[in-house]
DRENDO-1510 file (C-alpha; in Angstrom, 1 decimal, always signed):
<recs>
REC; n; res; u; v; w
REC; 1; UNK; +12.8; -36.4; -70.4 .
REC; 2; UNK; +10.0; -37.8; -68.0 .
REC; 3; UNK; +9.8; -40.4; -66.1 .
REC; 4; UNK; +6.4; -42.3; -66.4 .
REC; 5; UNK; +4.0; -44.4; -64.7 .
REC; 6; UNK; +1.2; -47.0; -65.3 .
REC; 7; UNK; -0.7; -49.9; -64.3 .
REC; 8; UNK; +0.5; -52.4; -66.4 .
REC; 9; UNK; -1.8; -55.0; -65.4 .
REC; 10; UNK; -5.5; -55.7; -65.6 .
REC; 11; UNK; -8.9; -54.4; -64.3 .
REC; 12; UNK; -8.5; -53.0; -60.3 .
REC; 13; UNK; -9.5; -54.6; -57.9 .
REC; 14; UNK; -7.4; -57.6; -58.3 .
REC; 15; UNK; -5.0; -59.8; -56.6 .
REC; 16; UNK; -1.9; -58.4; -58.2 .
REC; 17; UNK; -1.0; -55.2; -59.9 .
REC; 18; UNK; +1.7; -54.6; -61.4 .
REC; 19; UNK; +2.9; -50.4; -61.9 .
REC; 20; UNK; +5.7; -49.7; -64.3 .
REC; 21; UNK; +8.0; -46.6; -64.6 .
REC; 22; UNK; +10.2; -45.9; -67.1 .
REC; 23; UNK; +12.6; -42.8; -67.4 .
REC; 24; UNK; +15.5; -41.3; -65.5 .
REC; 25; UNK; +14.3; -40.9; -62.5 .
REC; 26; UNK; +13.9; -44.5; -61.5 .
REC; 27; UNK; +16.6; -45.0; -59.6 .
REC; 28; UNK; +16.1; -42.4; -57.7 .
REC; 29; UNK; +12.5; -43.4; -57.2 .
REC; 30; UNK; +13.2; -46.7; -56.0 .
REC; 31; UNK; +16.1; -45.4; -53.7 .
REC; 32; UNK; +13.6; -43.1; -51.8 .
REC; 33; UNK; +11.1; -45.6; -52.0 .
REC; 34; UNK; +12.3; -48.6; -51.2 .
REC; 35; UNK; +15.6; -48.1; -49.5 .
REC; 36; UNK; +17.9; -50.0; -51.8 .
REC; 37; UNK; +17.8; -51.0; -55.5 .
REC; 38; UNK; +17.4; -54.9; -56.0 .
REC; 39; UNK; +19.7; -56.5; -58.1 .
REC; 40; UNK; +18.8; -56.3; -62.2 .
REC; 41; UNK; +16.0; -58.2; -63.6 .
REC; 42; UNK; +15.8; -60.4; -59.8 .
REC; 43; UNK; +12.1; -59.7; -57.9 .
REC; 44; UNK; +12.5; -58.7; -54.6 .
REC; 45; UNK; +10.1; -58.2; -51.4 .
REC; 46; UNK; +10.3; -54.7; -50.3 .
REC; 47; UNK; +8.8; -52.2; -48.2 .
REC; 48; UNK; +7.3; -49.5; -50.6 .
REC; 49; UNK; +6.7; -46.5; -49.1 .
REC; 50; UNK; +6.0; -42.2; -49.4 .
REC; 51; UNK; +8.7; -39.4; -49.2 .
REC; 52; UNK; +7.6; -38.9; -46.1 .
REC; 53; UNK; +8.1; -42.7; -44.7 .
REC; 54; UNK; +4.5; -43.8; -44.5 .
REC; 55; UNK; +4.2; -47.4; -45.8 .
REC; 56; UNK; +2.1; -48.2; -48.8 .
REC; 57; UNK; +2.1; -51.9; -49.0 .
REC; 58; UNK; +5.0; -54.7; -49.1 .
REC; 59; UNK; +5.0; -55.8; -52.8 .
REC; 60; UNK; +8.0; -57.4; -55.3 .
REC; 61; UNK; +10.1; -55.1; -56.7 .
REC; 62; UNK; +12.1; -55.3; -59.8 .
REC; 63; UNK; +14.7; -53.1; -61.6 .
REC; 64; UNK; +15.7; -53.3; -65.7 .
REC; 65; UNK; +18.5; -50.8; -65.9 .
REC; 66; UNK; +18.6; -49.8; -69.4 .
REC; 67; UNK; +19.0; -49.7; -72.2 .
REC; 68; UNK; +18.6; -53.9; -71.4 .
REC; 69; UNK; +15.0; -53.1; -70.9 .
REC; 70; UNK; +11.7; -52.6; -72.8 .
REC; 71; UNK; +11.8; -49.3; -73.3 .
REC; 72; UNK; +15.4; -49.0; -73.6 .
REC; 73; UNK; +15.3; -46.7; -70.2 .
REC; 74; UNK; +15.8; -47.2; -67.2 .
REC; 75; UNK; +12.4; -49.0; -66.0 .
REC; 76; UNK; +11.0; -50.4; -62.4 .
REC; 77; UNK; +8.3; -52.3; -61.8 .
REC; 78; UNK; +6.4; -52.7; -58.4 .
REC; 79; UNK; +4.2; -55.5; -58.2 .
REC; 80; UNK; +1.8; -54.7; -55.6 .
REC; 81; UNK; -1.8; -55.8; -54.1 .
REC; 82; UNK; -3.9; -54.7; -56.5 .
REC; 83; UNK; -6.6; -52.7; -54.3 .
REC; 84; UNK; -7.6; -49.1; -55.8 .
REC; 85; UNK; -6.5; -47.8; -52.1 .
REC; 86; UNK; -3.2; -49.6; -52.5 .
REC; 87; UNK; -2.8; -47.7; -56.4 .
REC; 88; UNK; -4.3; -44.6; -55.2 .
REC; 89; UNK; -1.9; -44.1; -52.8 .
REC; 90; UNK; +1.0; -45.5; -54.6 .
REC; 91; UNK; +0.1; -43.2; -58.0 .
REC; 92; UNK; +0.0; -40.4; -55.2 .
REC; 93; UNK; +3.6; -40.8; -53.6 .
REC; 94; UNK; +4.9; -41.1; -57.3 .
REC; 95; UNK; +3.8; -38.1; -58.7 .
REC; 96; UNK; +5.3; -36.2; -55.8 .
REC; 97; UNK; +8.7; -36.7; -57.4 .
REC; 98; UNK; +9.7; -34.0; -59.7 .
REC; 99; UNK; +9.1; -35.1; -63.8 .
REC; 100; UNK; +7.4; -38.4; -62.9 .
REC; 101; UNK; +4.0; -37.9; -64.7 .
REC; 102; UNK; +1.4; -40.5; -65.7 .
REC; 103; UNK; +2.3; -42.0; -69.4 .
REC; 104; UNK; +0.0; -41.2; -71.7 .
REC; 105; UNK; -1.6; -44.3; -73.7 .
REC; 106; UNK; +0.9; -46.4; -75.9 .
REC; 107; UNK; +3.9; -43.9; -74.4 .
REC; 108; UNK; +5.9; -46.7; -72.7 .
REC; 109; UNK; +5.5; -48.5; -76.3 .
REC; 110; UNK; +6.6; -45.6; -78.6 .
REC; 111; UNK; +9.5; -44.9; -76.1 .
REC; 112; UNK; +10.6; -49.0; -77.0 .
REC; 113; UNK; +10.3; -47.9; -80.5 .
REC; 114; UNK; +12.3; -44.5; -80.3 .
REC; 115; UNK; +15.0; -46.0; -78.7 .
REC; 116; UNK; +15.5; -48.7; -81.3 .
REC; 117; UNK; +14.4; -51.5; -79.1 .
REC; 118; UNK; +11.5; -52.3; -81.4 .
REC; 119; UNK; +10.4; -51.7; -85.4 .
REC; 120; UNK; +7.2; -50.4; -86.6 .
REC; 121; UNK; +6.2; -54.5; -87.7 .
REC; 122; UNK; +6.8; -55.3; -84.0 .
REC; 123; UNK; +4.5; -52.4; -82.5 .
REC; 124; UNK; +1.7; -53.7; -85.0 .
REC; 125; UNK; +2.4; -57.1; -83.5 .
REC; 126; UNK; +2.4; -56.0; -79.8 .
REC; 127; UNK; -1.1; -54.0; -80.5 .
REC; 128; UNK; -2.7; -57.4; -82.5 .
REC; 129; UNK; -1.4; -59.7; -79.5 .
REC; 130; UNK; -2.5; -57.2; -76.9 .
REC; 131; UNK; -5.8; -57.2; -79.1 .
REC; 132; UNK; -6.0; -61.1; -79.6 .
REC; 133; UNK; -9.2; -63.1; -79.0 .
REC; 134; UNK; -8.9; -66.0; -81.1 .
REC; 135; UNK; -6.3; -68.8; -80.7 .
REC; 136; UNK; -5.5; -68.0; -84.8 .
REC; 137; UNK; -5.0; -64.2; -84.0 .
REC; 138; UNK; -2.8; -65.1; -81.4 .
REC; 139; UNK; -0.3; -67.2; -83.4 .
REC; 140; UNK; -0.2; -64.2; -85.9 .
REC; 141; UNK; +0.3; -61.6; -83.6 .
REC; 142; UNK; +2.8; -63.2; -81.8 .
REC; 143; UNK; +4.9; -64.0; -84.6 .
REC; 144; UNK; +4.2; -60.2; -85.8 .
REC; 145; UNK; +5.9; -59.0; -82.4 .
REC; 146; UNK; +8.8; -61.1; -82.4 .
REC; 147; UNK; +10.4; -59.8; -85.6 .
REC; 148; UNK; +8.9; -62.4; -88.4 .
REC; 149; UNK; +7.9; -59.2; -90.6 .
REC; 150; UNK; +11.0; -57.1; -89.9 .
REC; 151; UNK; +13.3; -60.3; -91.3 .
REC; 152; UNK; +11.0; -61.0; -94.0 .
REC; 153; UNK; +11.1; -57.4; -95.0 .
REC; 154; UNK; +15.1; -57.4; -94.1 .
REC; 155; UNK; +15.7; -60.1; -96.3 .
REC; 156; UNK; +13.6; -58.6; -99.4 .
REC; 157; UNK; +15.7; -55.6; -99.0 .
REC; 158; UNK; +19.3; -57.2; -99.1 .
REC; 159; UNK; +17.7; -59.3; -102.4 .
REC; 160; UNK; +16.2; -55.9; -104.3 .
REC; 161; UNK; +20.1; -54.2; -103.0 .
REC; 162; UNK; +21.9; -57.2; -105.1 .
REC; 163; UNK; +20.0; -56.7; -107.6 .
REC; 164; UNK; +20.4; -53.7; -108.2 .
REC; 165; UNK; +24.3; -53.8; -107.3 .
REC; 166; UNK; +24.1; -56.0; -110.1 .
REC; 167; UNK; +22.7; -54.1; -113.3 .
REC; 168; UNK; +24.8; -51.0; -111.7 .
REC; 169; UNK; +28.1; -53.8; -112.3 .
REC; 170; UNK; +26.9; -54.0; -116.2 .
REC; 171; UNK; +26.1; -50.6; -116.8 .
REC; 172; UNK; +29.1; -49.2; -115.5 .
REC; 173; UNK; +31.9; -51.9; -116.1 .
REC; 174; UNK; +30.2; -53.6; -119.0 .
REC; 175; UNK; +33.0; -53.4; -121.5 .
REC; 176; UNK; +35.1; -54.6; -118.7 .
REC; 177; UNK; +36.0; -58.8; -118.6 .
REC; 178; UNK; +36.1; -59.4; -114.9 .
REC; 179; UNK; +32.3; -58.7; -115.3 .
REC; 180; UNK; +30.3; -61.6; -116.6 .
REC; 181; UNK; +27.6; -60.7; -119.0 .
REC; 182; UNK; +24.9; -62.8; -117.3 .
REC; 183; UNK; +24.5; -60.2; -114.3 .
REC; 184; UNK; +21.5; -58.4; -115.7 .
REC; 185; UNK; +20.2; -61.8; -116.4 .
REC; 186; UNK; +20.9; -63.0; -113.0 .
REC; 187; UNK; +19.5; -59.7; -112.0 .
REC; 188; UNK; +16.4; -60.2; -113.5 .
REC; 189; UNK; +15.6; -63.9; -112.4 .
REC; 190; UNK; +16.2; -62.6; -108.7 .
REC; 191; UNK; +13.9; -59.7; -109.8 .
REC; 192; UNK; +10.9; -61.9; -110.8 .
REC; 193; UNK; +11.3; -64.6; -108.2 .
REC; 194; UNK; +11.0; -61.7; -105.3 .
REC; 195; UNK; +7.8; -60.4; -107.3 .
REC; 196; UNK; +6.4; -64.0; -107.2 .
REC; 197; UNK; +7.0; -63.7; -103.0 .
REC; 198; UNK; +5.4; -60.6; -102.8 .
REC; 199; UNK; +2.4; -61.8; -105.1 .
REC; 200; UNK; +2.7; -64.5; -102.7 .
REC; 201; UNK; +2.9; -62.4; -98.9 .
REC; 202; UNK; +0.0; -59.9; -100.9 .
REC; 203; UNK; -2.2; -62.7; -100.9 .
REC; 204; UNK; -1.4; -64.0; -96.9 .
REC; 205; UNK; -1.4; -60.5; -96.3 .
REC; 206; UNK; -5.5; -60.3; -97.3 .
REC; 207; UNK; -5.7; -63.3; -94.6 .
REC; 208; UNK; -4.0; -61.9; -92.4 .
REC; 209; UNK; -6.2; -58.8; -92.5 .
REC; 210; UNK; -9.3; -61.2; -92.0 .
REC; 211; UNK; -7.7; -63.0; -89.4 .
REC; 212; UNK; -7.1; -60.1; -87.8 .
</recs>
């Protein structure tokens, strides 16, 4: 797989950029580029330079050795003056390393999502925060990306799995007396109330949606 590149930050030119890799070459990367790897998830000044030892710029460097990391890779990030010479020249010495290639748009976030380290309901979320212009979109999004979908939906699924575990109990040990005869009546009440949440989540849902 390839290792890929980005500017992770804002509009050039700016104080700070900040470039992200993510893939298997990173260590190497940062090893060639920087002379030593800092210790994970701790910024530290370095001297960036070329293959060929010409200096780039003096930024913060910091390494997320996976899978403890975003996109469940190895990633790096380089956190340099944020002059187009400075991200010319930096986009330049990386892709002089063999499979380090630009990332395509939304790559290092369907790579988070591949690798398990975030659900469909969070990648929503990340795009509506990313998205957010208004204080209320905001709130929503950010709950969105932090999971509130994927345990609301979680729990739904463990309520509709009982209930079912239950009717399967009567139809299939029925005549049996360790099996209470309320089950499909239990069943059916749990049935009914998780309907009345959906009705309910439906109808937030169509705020959402305006909200949004």
């Amino acid at each position: 797989m390839d290792t890929i590149y980005a500017v992770a930050s804002g509009r050039v030119p700016c104080a700070i950029a900040v470039v992200r890799l993510s893939g298997p070459a990173c260590r190497f990367v940062i090893e060639t580029m920087c002379g030593s790897i800092p210790k994970p998830r701790q910024a530290a000044v370095r001297s960036i330079r070329s293959r060929d030892g010409l200096e780039i710029d003096k930024g913060l460097v910091l390494w997320f050795p996976g899978p403890a990391s975003f996109t469940g890779e190895d990633v790096v990030e380089f956190q340099v003056h944020g002059s187009r010479a400075v991200l010319a020249a930096l986009a330049r010495a990386l892709a002089d390393f063999d499979g380090v290639r630009p990332a395509e748009p939304g790559e290092f976030t369907r790579r988070a999502f591949l690798s398990g380290r975030m659900d469909l309901t969070e990648v929503e979320g990340l795009a509506d925060l990313l998205a957010a212009e208004t204080e209320a979109q905001r709130r929503q999004a950010l709950a969105q990306s932090e999971g509130s979908l994927r345990r609301l939906y979680d729990g739904w699924r463990r309520r509709m799995i009982r209930a079912r575990a239950l009717i399967e109990a009567d139809l299939d040990f029925s005549d049996e007396e360790d099996v209470p005869g309320s089950v499909v009546e239990t069943a059916l009440a749990d049935i009914e109330a998780l309907v009345a949440d959906l009705d309910r989540h439906l109808g937030a849902a169509s705020r959402g949606e305006r909200i949004r």
